[in-house]
Backbone and ligand atoms as CSV (ligand in chain L), in Angstrom:
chain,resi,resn,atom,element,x,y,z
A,1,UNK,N,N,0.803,-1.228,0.000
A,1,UNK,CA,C,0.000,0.000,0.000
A,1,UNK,C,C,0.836,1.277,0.000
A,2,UNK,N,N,1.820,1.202,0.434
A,2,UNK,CA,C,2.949,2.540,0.668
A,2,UNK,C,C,3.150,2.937,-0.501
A,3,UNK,N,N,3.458,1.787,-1.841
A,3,UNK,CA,C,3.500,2.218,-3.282
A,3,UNK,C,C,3.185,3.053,-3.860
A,4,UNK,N,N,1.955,2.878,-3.235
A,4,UNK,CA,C,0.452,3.970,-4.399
A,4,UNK,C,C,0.301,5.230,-3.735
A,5,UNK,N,N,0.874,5.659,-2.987
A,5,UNK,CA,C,0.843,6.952,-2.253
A,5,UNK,C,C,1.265,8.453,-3.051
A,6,UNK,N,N,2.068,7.873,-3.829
A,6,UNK,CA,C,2.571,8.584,-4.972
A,6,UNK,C,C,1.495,9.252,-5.658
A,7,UNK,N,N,0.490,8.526,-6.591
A,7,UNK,CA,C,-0.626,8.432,-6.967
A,7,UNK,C,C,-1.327,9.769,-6.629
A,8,UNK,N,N,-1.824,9.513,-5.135
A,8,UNK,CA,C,-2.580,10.506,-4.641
A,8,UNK,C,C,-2.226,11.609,-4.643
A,9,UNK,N,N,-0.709,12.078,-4.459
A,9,UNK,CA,C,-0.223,13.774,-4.298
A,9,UNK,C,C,0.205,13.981,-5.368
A,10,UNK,N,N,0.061,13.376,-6.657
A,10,UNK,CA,C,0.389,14.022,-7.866
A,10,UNK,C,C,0.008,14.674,-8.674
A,11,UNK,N,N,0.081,15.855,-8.730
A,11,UNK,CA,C,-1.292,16.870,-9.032
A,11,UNK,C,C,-0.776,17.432,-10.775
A,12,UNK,N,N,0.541,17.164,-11.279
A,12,UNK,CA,C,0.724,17.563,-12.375
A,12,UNK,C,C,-0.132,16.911,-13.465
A,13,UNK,N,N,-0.647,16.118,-13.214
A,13,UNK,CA,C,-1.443,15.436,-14.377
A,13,UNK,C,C,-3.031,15.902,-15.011
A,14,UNK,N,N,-3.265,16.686,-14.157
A,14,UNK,CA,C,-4.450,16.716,-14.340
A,14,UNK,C,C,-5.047,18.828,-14.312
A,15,UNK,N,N,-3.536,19.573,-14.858
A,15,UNK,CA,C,-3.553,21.061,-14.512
A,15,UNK,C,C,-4.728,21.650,-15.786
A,16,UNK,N,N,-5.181,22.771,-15.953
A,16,UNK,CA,C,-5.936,23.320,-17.041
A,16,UNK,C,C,-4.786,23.547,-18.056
A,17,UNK,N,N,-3.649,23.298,-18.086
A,17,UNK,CA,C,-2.582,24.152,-19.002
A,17,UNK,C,C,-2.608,22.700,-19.922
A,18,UNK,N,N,-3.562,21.577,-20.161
A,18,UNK,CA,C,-3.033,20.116,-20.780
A,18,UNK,C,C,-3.614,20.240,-22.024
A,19,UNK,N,N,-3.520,18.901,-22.563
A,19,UNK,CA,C,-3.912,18.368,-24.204
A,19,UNK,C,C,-5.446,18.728,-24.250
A,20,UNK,N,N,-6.024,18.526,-23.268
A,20,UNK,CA,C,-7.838,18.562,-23.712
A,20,UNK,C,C,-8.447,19.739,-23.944
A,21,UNK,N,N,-6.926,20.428,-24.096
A,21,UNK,CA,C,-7.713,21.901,-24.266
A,21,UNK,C,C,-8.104,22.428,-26.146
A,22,UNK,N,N,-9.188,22.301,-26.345
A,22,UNK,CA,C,-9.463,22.261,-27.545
A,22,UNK,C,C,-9.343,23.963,-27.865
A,23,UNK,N,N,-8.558,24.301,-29.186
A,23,UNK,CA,C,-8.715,25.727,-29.944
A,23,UNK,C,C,-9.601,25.752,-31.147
A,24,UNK,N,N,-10.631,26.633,-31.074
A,24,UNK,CA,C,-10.944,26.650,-32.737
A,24,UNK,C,C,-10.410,28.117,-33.842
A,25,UNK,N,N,-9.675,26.819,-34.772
A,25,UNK,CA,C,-8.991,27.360,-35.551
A,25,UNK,C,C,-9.643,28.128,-37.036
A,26,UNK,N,N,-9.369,28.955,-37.784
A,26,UNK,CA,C,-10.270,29.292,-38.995
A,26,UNK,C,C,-9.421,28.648,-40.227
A,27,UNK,N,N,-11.185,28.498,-40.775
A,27,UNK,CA,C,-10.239,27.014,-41.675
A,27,UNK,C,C,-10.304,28.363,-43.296
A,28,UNK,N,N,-8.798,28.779,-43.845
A,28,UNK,CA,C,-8.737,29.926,-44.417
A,28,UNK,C,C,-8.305,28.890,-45.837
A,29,UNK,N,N,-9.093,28.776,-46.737
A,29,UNK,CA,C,-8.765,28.018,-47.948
A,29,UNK,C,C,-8.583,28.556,-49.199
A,30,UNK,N,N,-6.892,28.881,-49.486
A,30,UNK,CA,C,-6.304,29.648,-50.779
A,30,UNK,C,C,-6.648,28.663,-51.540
A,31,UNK,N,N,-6.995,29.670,-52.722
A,31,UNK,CA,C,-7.439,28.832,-53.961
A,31,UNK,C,C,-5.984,28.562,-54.678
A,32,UNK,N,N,-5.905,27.562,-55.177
A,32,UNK,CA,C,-4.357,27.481,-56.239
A,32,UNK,C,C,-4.108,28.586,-57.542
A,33,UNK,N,N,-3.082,28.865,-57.465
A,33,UNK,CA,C,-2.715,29.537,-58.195
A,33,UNK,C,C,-2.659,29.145,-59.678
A,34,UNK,N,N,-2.635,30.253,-60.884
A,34,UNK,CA,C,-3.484,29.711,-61.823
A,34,UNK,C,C,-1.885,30.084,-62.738
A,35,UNK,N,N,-1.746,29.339,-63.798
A,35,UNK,CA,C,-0.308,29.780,-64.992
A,35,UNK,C,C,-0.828,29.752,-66.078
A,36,UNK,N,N,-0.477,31.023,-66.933
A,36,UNK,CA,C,-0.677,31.785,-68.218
A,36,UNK,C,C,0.464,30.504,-69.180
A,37,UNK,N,N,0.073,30.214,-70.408
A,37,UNK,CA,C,0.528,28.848,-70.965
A,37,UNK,C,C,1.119,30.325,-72.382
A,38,UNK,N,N,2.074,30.572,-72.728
A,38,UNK,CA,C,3.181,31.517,-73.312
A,38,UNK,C,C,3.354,30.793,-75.024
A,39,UNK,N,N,2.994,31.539,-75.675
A,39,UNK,CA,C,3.430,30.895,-77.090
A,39,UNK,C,C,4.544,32.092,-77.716
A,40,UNK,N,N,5.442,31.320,-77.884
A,40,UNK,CA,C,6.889,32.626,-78.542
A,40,UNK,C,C,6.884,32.614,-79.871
A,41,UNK,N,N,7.154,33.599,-80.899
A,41,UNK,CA,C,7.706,33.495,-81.968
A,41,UNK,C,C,8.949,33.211,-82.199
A,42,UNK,N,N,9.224,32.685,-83.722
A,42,UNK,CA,C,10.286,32.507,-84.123
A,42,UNK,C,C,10.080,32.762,-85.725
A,43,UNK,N,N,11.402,32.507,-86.305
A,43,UNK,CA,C,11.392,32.648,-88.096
A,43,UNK,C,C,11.143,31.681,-88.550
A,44,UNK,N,N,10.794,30.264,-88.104
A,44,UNK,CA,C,10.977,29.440,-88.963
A,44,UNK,C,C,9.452,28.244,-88.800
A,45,UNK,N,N,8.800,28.489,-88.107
A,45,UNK,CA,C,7.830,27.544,-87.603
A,45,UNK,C,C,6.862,28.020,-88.778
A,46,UNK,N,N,6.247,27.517,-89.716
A,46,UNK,CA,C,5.505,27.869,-90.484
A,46,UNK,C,C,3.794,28.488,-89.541
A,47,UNK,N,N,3.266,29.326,-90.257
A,47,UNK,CA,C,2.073,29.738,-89.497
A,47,UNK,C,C,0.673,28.591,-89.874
A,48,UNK,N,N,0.617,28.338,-90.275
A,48,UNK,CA,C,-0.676,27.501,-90.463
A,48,UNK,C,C,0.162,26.140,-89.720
A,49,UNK,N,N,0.934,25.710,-89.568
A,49,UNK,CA,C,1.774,24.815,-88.330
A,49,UNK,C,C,0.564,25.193,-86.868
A,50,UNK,N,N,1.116,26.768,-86.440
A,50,UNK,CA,C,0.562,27.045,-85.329
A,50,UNK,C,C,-0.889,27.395,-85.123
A,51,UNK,N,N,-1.205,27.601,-86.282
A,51,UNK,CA,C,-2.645,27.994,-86.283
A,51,UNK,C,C,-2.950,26.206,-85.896
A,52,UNK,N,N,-2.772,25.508,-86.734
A,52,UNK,CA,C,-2.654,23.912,-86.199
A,52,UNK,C,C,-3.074,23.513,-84.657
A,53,UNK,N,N,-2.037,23.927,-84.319
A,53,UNK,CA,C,-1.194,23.688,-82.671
A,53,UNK,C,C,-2.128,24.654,-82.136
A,54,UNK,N,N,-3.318,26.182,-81.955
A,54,UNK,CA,C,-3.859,26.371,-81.118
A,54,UNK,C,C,-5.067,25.781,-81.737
A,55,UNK,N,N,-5.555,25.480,-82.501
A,55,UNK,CA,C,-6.836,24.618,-82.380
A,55,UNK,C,C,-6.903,23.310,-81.641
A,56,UNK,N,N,-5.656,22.935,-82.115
A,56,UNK,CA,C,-5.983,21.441,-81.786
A,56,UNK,C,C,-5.739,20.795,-80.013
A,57,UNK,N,N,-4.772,21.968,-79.620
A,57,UNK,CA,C,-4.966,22.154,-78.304
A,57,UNK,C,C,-4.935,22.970,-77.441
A,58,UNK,N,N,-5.517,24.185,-77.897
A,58,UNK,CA,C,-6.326,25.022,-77.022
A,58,UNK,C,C,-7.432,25.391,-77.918
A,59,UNK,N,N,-8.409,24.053,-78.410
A,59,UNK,CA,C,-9.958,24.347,-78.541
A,59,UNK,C,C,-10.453,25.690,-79.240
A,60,UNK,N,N,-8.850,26.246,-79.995
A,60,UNK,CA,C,-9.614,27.540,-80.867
A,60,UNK,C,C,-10.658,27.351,-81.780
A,61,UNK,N,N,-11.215,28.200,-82.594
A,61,UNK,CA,C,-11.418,28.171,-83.822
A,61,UNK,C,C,-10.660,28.451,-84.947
A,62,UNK,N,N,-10.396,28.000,-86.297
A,62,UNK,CA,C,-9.708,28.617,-87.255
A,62,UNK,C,C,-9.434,30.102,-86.429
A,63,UNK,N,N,-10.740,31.258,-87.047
A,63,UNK,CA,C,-10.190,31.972,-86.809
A,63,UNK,C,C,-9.695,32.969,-85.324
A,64,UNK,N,N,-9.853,31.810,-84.304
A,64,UNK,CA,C,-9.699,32.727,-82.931
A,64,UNK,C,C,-7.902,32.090,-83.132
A,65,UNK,N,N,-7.723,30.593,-83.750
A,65,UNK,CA,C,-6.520,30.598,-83.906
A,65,UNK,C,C,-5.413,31.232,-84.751
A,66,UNK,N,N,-5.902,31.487,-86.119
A,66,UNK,CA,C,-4.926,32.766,-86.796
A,66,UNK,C,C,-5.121,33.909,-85.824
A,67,UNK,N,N,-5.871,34.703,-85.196
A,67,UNK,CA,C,-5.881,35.751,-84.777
A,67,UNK,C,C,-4.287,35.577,-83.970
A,68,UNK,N,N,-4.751,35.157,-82.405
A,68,UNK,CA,C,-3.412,34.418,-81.976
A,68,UNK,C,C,-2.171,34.215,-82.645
A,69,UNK,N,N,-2.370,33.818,-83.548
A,69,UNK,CA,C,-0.980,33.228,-83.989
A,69,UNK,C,C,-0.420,34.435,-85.055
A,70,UNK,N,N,-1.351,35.604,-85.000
A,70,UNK,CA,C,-0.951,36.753,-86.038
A,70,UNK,C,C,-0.311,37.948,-84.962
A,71,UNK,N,N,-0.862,37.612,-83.522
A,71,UNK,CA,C,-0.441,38.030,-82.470
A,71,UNK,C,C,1.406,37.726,-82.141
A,72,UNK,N,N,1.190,36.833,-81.747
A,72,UNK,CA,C,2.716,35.879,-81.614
A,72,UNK,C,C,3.581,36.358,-82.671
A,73,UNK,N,N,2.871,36.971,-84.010
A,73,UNK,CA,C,4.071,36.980,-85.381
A,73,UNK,C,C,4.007,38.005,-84.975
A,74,UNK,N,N,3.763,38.987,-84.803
A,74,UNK,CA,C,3.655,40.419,-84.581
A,74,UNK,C,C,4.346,41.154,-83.198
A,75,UNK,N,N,3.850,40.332,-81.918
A,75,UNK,CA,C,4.481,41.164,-80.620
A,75,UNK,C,C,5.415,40.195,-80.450
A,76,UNK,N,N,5.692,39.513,-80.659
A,76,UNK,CA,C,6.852,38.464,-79.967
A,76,UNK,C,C,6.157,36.994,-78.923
A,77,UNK,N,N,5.209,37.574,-78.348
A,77,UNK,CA,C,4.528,36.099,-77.474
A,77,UNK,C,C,3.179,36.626,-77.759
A,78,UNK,N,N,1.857,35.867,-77.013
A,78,UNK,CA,C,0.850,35.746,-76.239
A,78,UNK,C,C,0.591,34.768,-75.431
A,79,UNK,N,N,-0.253,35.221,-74.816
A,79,UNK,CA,C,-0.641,34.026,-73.711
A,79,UNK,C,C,-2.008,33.309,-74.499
A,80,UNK,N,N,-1.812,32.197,-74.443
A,80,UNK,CA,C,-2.544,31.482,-75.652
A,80,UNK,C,C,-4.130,30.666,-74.220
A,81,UNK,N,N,-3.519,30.472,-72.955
A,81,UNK,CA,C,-4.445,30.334,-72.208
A,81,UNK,C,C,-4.146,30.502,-70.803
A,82,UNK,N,N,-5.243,29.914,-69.843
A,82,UNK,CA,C,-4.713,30.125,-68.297
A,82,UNK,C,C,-5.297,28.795,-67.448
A,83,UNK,N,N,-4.354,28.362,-66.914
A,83,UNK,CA,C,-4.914,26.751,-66.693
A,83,UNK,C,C,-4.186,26.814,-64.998
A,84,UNK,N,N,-4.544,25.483,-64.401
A,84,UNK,CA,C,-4.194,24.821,-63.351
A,84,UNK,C,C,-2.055,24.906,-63.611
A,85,UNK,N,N,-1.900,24.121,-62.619
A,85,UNK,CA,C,-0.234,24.017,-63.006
A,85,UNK,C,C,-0.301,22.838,-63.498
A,86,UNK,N,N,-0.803,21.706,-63.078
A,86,UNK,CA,C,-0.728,20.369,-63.982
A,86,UNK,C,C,-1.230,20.469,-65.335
A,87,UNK,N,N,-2.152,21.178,-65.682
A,87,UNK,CA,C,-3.018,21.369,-67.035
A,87,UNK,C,C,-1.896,22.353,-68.131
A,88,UNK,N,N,-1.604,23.530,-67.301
A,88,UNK,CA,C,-0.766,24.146,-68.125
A,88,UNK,C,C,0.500,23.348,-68.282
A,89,UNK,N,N,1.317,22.533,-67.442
A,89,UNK,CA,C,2.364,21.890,-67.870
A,89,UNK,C,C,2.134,21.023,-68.899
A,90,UNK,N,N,0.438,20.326,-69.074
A,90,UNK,CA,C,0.472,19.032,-69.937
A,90,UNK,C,C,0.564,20.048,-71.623
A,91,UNK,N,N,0.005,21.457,-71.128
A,91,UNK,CA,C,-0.303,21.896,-72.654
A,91,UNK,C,C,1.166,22.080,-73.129
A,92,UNK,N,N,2.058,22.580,-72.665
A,92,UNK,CA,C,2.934,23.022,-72.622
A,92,UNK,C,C,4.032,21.670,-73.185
A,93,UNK,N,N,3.499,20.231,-72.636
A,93,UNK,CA,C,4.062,19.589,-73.274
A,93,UNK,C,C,3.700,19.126,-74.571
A,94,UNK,N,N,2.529,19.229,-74.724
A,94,UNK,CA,C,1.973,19.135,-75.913
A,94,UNK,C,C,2.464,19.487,-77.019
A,95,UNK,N,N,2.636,20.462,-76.843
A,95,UNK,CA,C,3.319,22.014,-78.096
A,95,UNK,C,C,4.731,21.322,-77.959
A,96,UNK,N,N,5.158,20.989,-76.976
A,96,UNK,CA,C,6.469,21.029,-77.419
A,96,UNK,C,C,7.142,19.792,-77.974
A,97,UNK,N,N,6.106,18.463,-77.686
A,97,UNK,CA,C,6.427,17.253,-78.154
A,97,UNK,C,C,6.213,17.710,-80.182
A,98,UNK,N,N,4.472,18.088,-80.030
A,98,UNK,CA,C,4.345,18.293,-81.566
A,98,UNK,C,C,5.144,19.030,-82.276
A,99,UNK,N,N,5.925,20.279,-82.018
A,99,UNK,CA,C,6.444,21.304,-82.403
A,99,UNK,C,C,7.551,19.960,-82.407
A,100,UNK,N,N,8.509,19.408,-81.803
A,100,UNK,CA,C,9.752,18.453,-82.133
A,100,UNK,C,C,9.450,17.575,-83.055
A,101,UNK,N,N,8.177,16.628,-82.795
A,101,UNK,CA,C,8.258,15.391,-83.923
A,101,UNK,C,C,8.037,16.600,-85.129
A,102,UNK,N,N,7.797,17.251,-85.027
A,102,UNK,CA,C,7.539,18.210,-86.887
A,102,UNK,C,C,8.530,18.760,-87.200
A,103,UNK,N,N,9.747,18.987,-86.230
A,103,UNK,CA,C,10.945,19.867,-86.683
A,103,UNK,C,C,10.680,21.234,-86.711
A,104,UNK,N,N,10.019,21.731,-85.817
A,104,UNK,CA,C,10.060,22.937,-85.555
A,104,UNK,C,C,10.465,23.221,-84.384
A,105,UNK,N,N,11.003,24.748,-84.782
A,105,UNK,CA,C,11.639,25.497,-83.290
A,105,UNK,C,C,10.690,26.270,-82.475
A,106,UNK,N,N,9.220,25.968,-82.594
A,106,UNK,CA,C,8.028,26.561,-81.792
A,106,UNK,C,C,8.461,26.311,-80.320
A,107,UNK,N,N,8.216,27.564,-79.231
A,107,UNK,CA,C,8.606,27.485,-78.147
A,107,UNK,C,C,7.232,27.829,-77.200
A,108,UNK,N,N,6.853,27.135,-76.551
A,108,UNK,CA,C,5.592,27.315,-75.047
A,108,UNK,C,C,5.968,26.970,-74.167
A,109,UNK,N,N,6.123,27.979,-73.149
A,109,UNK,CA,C,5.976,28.537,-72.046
A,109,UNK,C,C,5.090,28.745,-71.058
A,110,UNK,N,N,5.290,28.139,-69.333
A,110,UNK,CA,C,4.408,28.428,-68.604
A,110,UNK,C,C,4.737,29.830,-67.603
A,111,UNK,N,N,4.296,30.378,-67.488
A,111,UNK,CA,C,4.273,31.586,-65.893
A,111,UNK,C,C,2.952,31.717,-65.136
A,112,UNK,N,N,3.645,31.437,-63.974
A,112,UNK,CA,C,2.578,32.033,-62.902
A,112,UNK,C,C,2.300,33.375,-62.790
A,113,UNK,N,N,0.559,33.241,-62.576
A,113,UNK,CA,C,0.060,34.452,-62.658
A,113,UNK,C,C,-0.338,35.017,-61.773
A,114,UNK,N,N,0.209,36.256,-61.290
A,114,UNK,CA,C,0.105,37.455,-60.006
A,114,UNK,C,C,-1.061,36.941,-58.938
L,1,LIG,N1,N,6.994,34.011,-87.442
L,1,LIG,C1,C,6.555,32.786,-88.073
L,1,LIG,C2,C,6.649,32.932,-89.586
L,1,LIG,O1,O,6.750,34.038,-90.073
L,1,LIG,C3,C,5.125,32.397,-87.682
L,1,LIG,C4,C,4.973,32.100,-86.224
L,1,LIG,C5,C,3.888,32.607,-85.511
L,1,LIG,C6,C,5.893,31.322,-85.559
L,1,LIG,C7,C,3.699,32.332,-84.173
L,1,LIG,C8,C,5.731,31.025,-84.211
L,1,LIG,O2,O,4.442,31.238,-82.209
L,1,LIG,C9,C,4.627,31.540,-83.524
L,1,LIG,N2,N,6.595,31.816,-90.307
């Protein structure tokens, strides 16, 4: 019986400063950030190539895709769309697999957007 004596005068176990003290926290949920998918010019990629390459994967039309791609010949880039980061990386590979098996020097680009 002398053992358990301990037991009784031990008062650290059981203070208000312990685990059961529940906080409620605010549940603050950032939306993911979104990346602008970059189409560059160059001299040598033929244009009906790219007019190609934004229809066929970014869902243009003929002409929403020449517009674009008269853009790109003219300022140097546009942003051809604005996607997720996995979505913009797949487009991004897209362009750049097709733009290689064809032998072109077409260049797309991702950046995150502000
Ligand atoms: N500048 C190219 C030409 O004159 C056409 C072109 C447009 C190339 C857009 C790339 O992203 C591009 N043939």
């Amino acid at each position: 019986m002398l053992e358990h004596q301990w037991m009784m005068s031990d008062k650290s176990d059981d203070d208000d400063a312990d685990a059961s003290v529940l906080v409620q926290t605010r549940t603050k949920t950032k939306r993911p950030p979104l990346y602008k998918v970059l189409l560059l010019n160059d001299d040598y990629t033929p244009m009906e190539f790219v007019v190609h390459v934004l229809e066929r994967f970014f869902g243009m039309t003929h002409a929403q895709a020449f517009e674009i791609m008269l853009t790109v010949h003219k300022k140097g880039v546009a942003v051809v769309g604005v996607f997720s980061h996995e979505i913009a990386e797949t487009k991004v590979g897209q362009v750049m697999d097709f733009a290689r098996r064809h032998q072109h020097p077409l260049q797309c680009t991702m950046e995150r957007e502000e």
